[in-house]
C-alpha positions as CSV (number, residue, x, y, z in Angstrom):
1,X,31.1,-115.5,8.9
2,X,28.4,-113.0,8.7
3,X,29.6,-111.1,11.9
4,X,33.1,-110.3,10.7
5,X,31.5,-109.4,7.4
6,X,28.9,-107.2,9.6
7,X,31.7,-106.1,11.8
8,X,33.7,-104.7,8.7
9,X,31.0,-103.2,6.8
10,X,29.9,-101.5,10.3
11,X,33.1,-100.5,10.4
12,X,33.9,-99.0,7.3
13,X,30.9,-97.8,7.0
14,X,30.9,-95.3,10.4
15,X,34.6,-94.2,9.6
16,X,33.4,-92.9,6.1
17,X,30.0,-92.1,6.6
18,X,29.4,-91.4,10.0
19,X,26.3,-94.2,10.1
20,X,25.6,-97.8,11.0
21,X,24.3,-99.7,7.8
22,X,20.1,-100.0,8.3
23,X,20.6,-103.6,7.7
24,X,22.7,-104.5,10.4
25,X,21.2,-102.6,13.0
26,X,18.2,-104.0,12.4
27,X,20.2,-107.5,12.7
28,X,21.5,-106.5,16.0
29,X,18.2,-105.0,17.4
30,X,19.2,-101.3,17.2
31,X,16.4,-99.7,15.5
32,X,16.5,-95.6,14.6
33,X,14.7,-93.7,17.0
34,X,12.0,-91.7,15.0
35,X,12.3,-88.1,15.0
36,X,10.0,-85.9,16.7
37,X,8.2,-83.7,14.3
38,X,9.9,-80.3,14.3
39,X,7.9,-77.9,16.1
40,X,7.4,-74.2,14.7
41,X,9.5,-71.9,17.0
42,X,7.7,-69.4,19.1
43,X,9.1,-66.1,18.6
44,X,9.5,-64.8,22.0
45,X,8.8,-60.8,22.2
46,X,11.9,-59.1,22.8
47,X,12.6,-56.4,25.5
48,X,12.2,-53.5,23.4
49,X,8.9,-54.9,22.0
50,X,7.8,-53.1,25.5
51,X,9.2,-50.4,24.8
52,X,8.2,-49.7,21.5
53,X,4.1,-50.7,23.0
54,X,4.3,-48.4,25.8
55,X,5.3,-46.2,23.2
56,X,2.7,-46.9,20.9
57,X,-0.2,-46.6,23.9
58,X,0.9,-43.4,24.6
59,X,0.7,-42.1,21.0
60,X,-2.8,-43.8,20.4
61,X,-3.9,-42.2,23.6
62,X,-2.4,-38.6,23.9
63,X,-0.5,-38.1,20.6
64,X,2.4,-37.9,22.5
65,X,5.1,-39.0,19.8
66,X,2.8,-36.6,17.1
67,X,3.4,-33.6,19.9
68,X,7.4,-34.7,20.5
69,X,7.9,-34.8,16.7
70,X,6.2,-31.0,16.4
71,X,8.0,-28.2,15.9
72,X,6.4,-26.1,18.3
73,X,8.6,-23.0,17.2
74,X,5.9,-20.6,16.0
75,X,3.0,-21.5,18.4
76,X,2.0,-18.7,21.0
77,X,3.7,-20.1,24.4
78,X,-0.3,-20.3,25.4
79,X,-0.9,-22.0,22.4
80,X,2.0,-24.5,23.4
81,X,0.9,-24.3,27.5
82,X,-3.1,-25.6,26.6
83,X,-1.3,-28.5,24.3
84,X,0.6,-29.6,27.2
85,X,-1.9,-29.6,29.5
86,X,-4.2,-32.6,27.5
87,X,-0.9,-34.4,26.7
88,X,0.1,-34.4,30.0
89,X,-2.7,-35.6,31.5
90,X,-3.7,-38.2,29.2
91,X,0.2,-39.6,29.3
92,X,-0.4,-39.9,33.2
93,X,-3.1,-41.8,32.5
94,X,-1.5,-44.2,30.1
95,X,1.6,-44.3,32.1
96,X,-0.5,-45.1,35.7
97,X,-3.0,-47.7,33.7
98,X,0.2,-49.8,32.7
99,X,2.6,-49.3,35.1
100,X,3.2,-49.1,38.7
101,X,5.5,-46.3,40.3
102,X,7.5,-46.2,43.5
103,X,10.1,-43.7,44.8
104,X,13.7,-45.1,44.7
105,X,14.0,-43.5,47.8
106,X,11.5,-42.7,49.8
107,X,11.9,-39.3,52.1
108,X,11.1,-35.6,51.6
109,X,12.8,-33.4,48.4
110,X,15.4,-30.9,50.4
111,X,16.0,-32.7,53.5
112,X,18.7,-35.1,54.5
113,X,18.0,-38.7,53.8
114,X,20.4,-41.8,55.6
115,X,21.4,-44.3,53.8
116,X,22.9,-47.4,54.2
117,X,27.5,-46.1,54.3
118,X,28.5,-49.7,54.5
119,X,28.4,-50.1,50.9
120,X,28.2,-47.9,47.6
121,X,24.5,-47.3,46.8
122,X,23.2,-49.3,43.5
123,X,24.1,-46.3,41.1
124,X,20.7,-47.2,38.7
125,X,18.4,-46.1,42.1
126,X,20.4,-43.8,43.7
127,X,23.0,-41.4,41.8
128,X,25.4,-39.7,44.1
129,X,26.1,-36.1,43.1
130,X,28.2,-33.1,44.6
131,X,31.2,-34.2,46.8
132,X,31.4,-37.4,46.5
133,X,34.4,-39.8,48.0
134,X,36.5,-41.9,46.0
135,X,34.9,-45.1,47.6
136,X,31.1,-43.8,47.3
137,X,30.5,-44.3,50.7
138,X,28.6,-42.0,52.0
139,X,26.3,-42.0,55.4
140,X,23.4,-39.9,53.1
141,X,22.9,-36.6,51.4
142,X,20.2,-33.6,50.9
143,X,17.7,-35.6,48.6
144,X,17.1,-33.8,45.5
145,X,15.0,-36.0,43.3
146,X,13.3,-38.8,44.8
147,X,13.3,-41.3,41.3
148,X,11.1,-43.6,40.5
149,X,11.6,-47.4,39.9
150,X,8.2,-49.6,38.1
151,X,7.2,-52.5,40.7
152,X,5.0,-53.8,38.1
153,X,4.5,-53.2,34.4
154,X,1.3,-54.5,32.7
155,X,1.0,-54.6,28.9
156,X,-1.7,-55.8,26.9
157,X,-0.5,-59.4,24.9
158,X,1.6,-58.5,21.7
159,X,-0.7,-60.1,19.1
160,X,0.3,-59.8,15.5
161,X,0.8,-56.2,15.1
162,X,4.1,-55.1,14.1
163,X,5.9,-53.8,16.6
164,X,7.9,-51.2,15.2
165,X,4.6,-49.5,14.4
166,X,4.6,-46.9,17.0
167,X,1.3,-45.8,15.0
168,X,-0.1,-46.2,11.4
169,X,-0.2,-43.3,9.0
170,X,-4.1,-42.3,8.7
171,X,-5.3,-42.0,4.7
172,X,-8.5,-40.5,4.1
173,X,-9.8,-42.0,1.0
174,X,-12.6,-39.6,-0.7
């Protein structure tokens, strides 16, 4: 008699509860599995967490974003030509110690450069301008701009600096 009294407490007890009574799955040999302790998630760094480093090396290393933000209005266009020439050349720096550049195409600014007419060209390397068909098929062009595409990007770890903090405010304390 204790099975049909098992069966109907099971019973009633998963249609209302959702659950098998402790006691009579220990009875029949099913035991809970125990859970796995709950791990803490690992944030993973988003895309524009990148974005918003690269940003932040350039600014600690040329003051770019301080020379952007600038309003550059009333300076002497020498004043403004001797500013560029340090940002500029320490943003190359930045730019070539983190990332690796190649020409989307590669072929000579003003000449005609073949490309492949079977197909459209992937339109984020190679933008077709001037007279261009319907289909975008085209056997090539006069190459304007050669672009650029990164074959490798190398960022320093994101430890636990926020990054939205392109760079901190500076407070002299006297």
């Amino acid at each position: 008699m204790s099975r049909v009294s098992s069966a109907f407490r099971s019973f009633f007890s998963i249609l209302f509860s959702g659950i098998l009574p402790d006691d009579i799955a220990a009875e029949f040999g099913f035991v809970k599995p125990v859970p796995e302790p709950v791990k803490p998630a690992v944030e993973l760094p988003k895309v524009s967490d990148g974005a918003l480093q690269l940003l932040h090396i350039l600014q600690r290393d040329s003051r770019l974003i301080d020379f952007l933000m600038e309003d550059i209005k009333s300076y002497s266009d020498d004043q403004v030509g001797a500013a560029v020439r340090t940002v500029h050349a320490d943003c190359k720096a930045s730019l070539l110690r983190h990332v690796t550049l190649a020409p989307a195409l590669d072929g000579v600014e003003g000449t005609f450069q073949k490309i492949d007419s079977s197909t459209p060209p992937n339109p984020s390397r190679v933008k077709l301008i001037g007279n261009v068909p319907a289909s975008g098929k085209v056997a090539g062009g006069i190459l304007r701009h050669r672009g650029w595409v990164a074959s490798s990007v190398i960022l320093p770890p994101l430890g636990k600096e926020d990054a939205v903090a392109i760079a901190p405010a500076e407070l002299e304390v006297e």
